[in-house]
Structure formats: C-alpha cells, structure tokens
mmCIF file of the N, C-alpha and C atoms, coordinates in Angstrom:
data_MODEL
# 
_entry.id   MODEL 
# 
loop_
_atom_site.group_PDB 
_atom_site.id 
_atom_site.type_symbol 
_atom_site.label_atom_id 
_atom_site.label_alt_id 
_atom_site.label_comp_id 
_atom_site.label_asym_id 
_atom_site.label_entity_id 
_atom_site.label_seq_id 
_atom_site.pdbx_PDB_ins_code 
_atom_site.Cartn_x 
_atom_site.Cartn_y 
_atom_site.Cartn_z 
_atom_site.occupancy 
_atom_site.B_iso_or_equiv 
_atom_site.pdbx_formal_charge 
_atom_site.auth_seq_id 
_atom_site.auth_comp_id 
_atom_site.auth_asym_id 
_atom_site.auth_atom_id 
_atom_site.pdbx_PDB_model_num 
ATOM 1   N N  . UNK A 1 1  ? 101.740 315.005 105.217 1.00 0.00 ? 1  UNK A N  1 
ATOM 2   C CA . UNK A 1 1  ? 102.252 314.139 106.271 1.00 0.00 ? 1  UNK A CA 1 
ATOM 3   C C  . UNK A 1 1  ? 103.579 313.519 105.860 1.00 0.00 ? 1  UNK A C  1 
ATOM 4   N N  . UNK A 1 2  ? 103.664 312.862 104.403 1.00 0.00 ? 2  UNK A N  1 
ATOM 5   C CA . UNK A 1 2  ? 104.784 312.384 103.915 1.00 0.00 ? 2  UNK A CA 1 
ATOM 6   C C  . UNK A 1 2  ? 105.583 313.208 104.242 1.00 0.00 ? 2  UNK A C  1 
ATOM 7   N N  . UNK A 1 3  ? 106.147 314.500 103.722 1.00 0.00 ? 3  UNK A N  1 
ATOM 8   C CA . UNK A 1 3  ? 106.662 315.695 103.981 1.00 0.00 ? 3  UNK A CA 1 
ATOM 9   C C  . UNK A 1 3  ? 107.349 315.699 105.469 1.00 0.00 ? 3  UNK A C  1 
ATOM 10  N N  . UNK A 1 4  ? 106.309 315.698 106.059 1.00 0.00 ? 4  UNK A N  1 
ATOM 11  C CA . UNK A 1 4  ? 107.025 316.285 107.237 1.00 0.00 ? 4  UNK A CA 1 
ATOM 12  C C  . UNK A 1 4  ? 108.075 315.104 108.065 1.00 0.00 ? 4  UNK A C  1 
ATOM 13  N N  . UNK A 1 5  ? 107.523 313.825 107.546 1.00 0.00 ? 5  UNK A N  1 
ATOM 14  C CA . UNK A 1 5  ? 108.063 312.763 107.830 1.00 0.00 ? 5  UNK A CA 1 
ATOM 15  C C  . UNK A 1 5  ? 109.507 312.698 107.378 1.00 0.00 ? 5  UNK A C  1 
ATOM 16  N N  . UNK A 1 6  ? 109.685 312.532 106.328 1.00 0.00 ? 6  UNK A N  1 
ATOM 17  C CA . UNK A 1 6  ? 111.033 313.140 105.554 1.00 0.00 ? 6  UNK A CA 1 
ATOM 18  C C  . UNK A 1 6  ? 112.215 314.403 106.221 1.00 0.00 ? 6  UNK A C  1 
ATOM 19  N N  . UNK A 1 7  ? 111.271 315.176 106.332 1.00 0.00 ? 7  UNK A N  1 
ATOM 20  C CA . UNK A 1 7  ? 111.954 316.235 107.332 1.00 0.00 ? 7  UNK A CA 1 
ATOM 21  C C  . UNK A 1 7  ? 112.458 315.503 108.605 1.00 0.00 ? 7  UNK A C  1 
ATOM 22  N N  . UNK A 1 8  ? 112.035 314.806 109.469 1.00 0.00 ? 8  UNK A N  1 
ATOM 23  C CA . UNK A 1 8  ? 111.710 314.755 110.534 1.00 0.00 ? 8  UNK A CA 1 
ATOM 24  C C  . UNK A 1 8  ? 113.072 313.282 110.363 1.00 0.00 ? 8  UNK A C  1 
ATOM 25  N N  . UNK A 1 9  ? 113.243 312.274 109.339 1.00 0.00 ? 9  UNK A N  1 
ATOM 26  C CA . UNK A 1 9  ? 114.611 311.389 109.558 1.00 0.00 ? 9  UNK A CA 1 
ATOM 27  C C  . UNK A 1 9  ? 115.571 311.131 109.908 1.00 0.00 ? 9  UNK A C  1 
ATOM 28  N N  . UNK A 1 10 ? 116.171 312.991 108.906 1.00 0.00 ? 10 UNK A N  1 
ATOM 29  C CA . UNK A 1 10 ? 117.338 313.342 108.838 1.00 0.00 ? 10 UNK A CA 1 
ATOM 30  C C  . UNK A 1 10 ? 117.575 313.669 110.584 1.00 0.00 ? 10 UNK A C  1 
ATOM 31  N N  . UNK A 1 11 ? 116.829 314.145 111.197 1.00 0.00 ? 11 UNK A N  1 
ATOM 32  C CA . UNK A 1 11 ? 116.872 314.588 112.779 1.00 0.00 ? 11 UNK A CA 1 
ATOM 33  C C  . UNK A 1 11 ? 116.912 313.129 113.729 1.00 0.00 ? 11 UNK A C  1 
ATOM 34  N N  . UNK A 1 12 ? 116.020 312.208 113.263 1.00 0.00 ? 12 UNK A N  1 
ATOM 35  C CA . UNK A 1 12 ? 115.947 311.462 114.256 1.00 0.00 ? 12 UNK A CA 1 
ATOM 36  C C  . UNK A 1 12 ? 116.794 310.316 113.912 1.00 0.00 ? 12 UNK A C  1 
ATOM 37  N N  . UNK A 1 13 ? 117.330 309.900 113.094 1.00 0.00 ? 13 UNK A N  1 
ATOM 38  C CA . UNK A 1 13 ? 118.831 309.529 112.618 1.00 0.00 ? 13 UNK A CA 1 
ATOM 39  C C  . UNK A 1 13 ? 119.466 309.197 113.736 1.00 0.00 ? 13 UNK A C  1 
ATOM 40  N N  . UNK A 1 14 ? 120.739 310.292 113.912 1.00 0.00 ? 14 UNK A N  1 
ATOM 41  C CA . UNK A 1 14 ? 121.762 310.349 114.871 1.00 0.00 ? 14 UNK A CA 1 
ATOM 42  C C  . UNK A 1 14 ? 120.830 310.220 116.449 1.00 0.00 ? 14 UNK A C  1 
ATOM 43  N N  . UNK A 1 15 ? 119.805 310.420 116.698 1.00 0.00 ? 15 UNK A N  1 
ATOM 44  C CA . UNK A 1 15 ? 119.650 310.106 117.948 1.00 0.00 ? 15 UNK A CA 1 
ATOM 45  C C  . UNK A 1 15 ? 119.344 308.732 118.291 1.00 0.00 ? 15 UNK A C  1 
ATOM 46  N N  . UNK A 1 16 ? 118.669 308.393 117.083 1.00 0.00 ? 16 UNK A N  1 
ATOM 47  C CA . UNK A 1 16 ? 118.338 306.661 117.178 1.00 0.00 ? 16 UNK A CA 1 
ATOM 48  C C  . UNK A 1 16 ? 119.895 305.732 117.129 1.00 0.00 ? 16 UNK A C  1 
ATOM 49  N N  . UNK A 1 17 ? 120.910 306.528 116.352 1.00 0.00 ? 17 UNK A N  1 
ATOM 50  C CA . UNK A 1 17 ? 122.402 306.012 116.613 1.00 0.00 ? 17 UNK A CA 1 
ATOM 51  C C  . UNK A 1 17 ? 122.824 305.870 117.356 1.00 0.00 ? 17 UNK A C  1 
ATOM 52  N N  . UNK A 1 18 ? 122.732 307.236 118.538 1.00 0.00 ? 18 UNK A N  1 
ATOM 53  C CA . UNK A 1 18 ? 123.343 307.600 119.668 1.00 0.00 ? 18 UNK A CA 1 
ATOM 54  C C  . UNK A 1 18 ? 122.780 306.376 121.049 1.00 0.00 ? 18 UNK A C  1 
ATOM 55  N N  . UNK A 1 19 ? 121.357 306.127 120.454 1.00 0.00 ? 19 UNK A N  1 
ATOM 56  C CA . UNK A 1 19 ? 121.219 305.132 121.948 1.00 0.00 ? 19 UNK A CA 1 
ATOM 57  C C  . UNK A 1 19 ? 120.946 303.860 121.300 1.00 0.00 ? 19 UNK A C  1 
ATOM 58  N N  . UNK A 1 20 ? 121.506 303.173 120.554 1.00 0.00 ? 20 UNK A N  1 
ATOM 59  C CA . UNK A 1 20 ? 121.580 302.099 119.916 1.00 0.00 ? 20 UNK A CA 1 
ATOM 60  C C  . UNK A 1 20 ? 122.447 301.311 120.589 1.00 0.00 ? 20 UNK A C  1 
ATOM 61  N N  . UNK A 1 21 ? 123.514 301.705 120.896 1.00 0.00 ? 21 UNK A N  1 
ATOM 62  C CA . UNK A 1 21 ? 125.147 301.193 121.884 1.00 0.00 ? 21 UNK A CA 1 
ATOM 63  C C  . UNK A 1 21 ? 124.330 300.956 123.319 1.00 0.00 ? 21 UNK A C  1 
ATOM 64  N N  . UNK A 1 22 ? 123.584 301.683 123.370 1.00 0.00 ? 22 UNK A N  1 
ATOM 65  C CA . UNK A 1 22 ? 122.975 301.671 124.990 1.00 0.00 ? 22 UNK A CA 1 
ATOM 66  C C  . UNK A 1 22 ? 122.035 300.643 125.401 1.00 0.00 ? 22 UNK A C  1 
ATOM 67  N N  . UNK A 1 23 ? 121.177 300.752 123.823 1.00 0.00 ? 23 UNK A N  1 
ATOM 68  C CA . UNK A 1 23 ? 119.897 299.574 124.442 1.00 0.00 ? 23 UNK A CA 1 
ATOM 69  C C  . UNK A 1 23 ? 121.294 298.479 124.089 1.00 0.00 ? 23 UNK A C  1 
ATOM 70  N N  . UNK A 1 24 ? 121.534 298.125 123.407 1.00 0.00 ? 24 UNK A N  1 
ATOM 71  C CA . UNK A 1 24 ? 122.765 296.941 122.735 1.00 0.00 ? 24 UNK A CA 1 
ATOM 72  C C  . UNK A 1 24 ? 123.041 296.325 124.606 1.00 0.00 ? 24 UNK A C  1 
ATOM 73  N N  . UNK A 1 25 ? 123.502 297.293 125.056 1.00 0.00 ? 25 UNK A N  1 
ATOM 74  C CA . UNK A 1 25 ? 124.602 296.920 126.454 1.00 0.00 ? 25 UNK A CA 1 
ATOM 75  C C  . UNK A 1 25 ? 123.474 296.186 127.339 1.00 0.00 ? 25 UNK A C  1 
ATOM 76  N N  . UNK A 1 26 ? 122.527 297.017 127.668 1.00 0.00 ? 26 UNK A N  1 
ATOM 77  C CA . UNK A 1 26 ? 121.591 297.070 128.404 1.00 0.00 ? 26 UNK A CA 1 
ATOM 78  C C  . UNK A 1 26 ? 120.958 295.488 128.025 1.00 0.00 ? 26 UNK A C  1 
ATOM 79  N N  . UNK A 1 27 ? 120.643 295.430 126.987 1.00 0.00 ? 27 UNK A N  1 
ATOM 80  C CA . UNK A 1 27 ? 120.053 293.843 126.302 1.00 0.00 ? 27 UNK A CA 1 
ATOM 81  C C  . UNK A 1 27 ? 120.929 292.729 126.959 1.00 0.00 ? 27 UNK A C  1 
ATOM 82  N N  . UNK A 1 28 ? 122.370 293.068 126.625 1.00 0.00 ? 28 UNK A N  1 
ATOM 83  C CA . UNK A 1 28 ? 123.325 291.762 126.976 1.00 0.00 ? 28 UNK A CA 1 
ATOM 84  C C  . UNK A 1 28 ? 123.723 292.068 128.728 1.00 0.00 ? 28 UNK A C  1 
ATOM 85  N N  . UNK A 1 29 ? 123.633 293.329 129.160 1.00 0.00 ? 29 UNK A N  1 
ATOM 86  C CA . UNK A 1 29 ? 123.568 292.777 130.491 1.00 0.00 ? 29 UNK A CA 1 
ATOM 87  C C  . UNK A 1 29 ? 122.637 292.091 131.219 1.00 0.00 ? 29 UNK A C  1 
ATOM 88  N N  . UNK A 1 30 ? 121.123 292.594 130.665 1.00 0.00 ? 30 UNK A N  1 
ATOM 89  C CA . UNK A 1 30 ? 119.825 291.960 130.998 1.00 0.00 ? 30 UNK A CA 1 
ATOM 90  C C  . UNK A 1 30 ? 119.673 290.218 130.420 1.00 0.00 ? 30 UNK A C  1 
ATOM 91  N N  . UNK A 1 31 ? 120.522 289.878 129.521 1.00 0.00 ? 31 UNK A N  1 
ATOM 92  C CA . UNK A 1 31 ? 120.716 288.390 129.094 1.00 0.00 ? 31 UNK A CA 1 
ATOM 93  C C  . UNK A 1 31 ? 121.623 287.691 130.030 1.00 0.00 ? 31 UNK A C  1 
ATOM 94  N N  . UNK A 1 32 ? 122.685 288.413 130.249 1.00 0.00 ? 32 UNK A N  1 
ATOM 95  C CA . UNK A 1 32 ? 123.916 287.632 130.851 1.00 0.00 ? 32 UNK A CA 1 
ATOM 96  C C  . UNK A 1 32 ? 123.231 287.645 132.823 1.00 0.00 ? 32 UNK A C  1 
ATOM 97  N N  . UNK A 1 33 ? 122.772 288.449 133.126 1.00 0.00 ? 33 UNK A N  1 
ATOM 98  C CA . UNK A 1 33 ? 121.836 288.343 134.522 1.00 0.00 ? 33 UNK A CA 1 
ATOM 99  C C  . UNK A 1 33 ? 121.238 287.064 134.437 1.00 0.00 ? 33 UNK A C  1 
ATOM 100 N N  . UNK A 1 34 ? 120.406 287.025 133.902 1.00 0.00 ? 34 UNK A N  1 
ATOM 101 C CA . UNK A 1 34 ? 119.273 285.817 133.409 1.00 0.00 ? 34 UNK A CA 1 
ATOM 102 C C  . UNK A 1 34 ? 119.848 284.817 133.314 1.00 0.00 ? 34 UNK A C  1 
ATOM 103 N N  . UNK A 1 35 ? 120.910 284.658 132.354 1.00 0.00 ? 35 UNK A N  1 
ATOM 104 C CA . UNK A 1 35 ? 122.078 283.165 131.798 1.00 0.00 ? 35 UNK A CA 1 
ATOM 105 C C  . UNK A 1 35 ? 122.588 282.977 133.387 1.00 0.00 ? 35 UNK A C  1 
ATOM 106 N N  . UNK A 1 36 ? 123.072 284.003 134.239 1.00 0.00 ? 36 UNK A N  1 
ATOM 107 C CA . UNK A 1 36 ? 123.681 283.638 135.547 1.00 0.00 ? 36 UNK A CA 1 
ATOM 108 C C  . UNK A 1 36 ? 122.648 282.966 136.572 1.00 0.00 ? 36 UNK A C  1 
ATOM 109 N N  . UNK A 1 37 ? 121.314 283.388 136.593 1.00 0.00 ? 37 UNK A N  1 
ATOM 110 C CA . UNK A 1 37 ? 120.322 283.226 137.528 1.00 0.00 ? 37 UNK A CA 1 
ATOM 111 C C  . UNK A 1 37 ? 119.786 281.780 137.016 1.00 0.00 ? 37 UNK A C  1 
ATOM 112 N N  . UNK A 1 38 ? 119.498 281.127 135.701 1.00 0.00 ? 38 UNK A N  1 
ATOM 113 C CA . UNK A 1 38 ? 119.448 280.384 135.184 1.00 0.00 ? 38 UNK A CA 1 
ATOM 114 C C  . UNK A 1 38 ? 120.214 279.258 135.959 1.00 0.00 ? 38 UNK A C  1 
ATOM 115 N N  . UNK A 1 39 ? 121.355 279.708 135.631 1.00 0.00 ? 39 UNK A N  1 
ATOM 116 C CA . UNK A 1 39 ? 122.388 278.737 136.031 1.00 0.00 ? 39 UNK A CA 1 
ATOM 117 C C  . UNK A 1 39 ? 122.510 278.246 137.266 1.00 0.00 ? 39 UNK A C  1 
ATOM 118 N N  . UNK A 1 40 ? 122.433 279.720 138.130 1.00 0.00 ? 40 UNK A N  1 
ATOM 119 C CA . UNK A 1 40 ? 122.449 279.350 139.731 1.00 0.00 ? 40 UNK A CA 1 
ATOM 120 C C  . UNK A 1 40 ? 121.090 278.624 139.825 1.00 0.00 ? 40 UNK A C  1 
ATOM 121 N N  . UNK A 1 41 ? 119.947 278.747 139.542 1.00 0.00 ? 41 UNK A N  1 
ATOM 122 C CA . UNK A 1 41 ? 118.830 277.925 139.748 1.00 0.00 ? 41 UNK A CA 1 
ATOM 123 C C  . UNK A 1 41 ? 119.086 276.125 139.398 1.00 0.00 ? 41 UNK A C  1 
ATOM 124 N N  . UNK A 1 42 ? 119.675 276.258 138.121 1.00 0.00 ? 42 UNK A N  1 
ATOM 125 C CA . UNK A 1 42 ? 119.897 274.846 137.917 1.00 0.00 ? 42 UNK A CA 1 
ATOM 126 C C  . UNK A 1 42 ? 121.258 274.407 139.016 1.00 0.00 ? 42 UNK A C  1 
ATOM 127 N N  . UNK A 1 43 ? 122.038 274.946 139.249 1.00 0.00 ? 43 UNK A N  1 
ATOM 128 C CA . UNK A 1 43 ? 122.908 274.302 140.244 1.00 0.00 ? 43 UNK A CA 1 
ATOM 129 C C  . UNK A 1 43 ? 122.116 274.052 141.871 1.00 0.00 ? 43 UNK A C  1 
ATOM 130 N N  . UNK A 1 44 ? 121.420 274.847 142.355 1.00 0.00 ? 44 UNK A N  1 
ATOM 131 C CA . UNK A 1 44 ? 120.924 274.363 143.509 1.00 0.00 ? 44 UNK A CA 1 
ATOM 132 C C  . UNK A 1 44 ? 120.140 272.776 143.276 1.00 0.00 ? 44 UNK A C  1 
ATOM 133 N N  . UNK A 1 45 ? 119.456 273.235 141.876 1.00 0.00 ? 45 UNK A N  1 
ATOM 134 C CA . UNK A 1 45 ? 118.448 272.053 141.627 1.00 0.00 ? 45 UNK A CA 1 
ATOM 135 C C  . UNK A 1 45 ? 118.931 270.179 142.133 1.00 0.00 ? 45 UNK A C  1 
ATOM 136 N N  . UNK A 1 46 ? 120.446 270.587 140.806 1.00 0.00 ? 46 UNK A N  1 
ATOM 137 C CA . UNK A 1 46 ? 121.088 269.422 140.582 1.00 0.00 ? 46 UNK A CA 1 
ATOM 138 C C  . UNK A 1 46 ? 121.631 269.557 142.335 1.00 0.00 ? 46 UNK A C  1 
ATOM 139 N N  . UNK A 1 47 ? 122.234 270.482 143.142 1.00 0.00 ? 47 UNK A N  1 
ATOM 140 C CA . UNK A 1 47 ? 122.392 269.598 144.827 1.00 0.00 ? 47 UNK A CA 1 
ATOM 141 C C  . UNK A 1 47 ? 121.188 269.156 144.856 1.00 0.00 ? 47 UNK A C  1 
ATOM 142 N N  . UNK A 1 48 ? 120.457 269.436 145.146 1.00 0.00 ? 48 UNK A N  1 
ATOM 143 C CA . UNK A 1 48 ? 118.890 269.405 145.834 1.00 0.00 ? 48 UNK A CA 1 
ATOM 144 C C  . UNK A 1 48 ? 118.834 267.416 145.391 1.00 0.00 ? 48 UNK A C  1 
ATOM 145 N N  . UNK A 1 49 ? 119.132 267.121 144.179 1.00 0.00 ? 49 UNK A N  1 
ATOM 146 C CA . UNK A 1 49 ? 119.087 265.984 143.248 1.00 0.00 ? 49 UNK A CA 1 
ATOM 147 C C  . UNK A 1 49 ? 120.293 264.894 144.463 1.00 0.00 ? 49 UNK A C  1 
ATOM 148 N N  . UNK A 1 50 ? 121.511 265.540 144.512 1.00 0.00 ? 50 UNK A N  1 
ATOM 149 C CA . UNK A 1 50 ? 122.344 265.008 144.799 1.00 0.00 ? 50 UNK A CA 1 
ATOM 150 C C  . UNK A 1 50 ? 121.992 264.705 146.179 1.00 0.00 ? 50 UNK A C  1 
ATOM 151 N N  . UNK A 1 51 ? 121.407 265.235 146.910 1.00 0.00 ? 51 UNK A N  1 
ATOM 152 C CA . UNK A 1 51 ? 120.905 265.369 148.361 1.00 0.00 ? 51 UNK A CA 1 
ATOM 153 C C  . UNK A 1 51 ? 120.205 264.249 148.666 1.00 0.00 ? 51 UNK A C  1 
ATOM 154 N N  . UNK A 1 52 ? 119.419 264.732 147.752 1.00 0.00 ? 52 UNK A N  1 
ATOM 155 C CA . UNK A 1 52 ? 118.262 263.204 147.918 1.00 0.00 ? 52 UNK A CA 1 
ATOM 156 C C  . UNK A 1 52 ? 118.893 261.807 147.580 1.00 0.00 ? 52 UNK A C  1 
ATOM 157 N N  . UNK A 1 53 ? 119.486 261.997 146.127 1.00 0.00 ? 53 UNK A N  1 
ATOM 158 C CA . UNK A 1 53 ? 120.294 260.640 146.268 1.00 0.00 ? 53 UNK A CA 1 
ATOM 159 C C  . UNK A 1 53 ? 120.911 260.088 147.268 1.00 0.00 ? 53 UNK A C  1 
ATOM 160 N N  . UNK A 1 54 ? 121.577 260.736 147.968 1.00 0.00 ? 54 UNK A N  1 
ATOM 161 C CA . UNK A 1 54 ? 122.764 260.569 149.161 1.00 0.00 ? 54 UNK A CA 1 
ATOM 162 C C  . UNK A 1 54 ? 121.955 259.632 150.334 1.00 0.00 ? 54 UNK A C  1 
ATOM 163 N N  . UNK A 1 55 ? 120.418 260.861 150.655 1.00 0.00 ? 55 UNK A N  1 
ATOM 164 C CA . UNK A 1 55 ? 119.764 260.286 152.022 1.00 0.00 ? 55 UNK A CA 1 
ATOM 165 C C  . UNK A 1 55 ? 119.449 258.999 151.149 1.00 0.00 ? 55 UNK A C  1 
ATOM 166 N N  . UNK A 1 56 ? 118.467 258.520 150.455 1.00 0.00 ? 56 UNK A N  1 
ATOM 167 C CA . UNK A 1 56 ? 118.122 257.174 149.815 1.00 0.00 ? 56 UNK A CA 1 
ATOM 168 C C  . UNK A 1 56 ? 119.246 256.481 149.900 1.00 0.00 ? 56 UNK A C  1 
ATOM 169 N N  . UNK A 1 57 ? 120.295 256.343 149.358 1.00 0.00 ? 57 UNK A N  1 
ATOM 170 C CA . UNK A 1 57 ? 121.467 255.679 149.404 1.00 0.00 ? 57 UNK A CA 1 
ATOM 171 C C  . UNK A 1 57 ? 122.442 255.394 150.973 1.00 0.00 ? 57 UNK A C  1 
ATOM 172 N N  . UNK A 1 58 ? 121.329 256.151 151.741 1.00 0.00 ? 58 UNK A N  1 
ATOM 173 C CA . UNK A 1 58 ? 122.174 256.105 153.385 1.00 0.00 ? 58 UNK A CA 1 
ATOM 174 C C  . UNK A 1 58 ? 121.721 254.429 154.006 1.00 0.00 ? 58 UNK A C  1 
ATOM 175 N N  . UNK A 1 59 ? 122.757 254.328 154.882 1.00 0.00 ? 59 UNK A N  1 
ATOM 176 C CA . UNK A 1 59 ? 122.687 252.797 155.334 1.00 0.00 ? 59 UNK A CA 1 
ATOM 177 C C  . UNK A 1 59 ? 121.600 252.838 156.264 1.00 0.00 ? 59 UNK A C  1 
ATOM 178 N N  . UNK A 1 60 ? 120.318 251.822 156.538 1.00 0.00 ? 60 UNK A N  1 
ATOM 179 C CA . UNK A 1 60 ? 119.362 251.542 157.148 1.00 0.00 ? 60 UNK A CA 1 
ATOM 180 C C  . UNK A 1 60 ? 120.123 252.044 158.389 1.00 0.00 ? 60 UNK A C  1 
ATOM 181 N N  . UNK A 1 61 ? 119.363 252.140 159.682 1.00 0.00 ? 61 UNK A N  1 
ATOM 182 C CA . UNK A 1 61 ? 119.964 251.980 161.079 1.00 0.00 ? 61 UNK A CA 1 
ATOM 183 C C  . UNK A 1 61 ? 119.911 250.503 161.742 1.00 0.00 ? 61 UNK A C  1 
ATOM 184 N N  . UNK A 1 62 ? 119.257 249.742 161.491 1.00 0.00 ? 62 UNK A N  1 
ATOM 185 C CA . UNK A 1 62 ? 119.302 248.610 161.542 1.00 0.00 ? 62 UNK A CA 1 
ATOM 186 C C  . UNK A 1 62 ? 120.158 247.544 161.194 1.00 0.00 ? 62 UNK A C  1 
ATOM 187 N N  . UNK A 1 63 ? 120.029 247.590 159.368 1.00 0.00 ? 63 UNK A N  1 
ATOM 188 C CA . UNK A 1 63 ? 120.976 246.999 159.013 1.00 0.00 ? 63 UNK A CA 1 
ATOM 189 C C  . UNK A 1 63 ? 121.832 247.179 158.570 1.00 0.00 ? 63 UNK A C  1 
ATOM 190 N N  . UNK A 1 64 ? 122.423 248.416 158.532 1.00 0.00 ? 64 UNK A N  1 
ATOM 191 C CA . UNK A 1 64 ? 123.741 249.162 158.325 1.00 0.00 ? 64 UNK A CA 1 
ATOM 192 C C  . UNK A 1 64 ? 124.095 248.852 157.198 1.00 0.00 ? 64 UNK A C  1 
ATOM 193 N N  . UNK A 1 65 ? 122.896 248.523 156.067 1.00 0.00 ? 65 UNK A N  1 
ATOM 194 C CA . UNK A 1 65 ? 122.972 248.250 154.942 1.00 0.00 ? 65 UNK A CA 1 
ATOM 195 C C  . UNK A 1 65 ? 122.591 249.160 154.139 1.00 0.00 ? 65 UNK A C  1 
ATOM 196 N N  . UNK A 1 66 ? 122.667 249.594 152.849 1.00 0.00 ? 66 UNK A N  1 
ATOM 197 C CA . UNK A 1 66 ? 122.540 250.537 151.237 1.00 0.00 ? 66 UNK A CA 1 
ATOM 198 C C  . UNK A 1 66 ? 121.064 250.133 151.784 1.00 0.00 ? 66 UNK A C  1 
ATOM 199 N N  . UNK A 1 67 ? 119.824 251.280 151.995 1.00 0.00 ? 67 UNK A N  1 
ATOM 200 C CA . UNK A 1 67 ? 118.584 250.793 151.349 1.00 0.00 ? 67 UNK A CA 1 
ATOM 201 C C  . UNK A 1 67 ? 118.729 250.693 150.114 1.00 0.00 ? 67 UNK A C  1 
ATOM 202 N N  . UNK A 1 68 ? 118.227 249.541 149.156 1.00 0.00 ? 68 UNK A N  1 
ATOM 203 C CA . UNK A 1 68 ? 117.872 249.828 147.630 1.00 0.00 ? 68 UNK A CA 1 
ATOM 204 C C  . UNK A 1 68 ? 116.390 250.084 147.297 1.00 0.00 ? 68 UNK A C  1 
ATOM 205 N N  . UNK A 1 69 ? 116.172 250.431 146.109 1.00 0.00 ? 69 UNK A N  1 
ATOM 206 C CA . UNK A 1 69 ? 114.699 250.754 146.257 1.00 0.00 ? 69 UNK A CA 1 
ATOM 207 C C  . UNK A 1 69 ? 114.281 250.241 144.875 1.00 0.00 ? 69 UNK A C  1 
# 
C-alpha cells in the first residue's frame, strides 16, 4: 500500500497545484460576498435604528412637543 502511495504523489502533485489558485479565488470571492451581505444587513439594521429614533423623537400632535420617554 505504502508503495503505491508513493507512486501515486509524484502524479497528484501538479494537479493539487493546478487547482489550488482556484479554490484560493473561489474562498475570497465566497468571503468578500458574505463581508458585502454582512454589511448590507447591518446597514438596513442601523436605518431601521434610525427610523425608530426619528418616529419616538416626532412632535406629539397635540402638543407639538419632542415626546420624551
């Protein structure tokens, strides 16, 4: 078994080289997707944040005053 294993390196070598560049790309495009989707998730979040602040912070209809809370 050792044997044939040995045999079998020298061959699978250059092919494990050859798609090394590929998974590599494939990894950092599949990271940099994620880092973007990430991001866009946290930016809706923080409006979503800002939104709410805004209505809370809107003037009563009454007393055309800041509710505080």
């Amino acid at each position: 078994m050792l044997p044939l294993l040995a045999m079998l390196v020298p061959l699978v070598a250059p092919v494990v080289q050859a798609v090394a560049p590929i998974v590599q790309s494939v990894v950092e495009t599949a990271g940099s997707i994620a880092k973007d989707v990430v991001k866009f998730g946290l930016d809706n979040i923080s409006k979503g944040i800002d939104k709410h602040l805004e209505s809370i912070k809107a003037p009563d209809s009454q007393t055309k005053e800041p509710i505080s809370y």
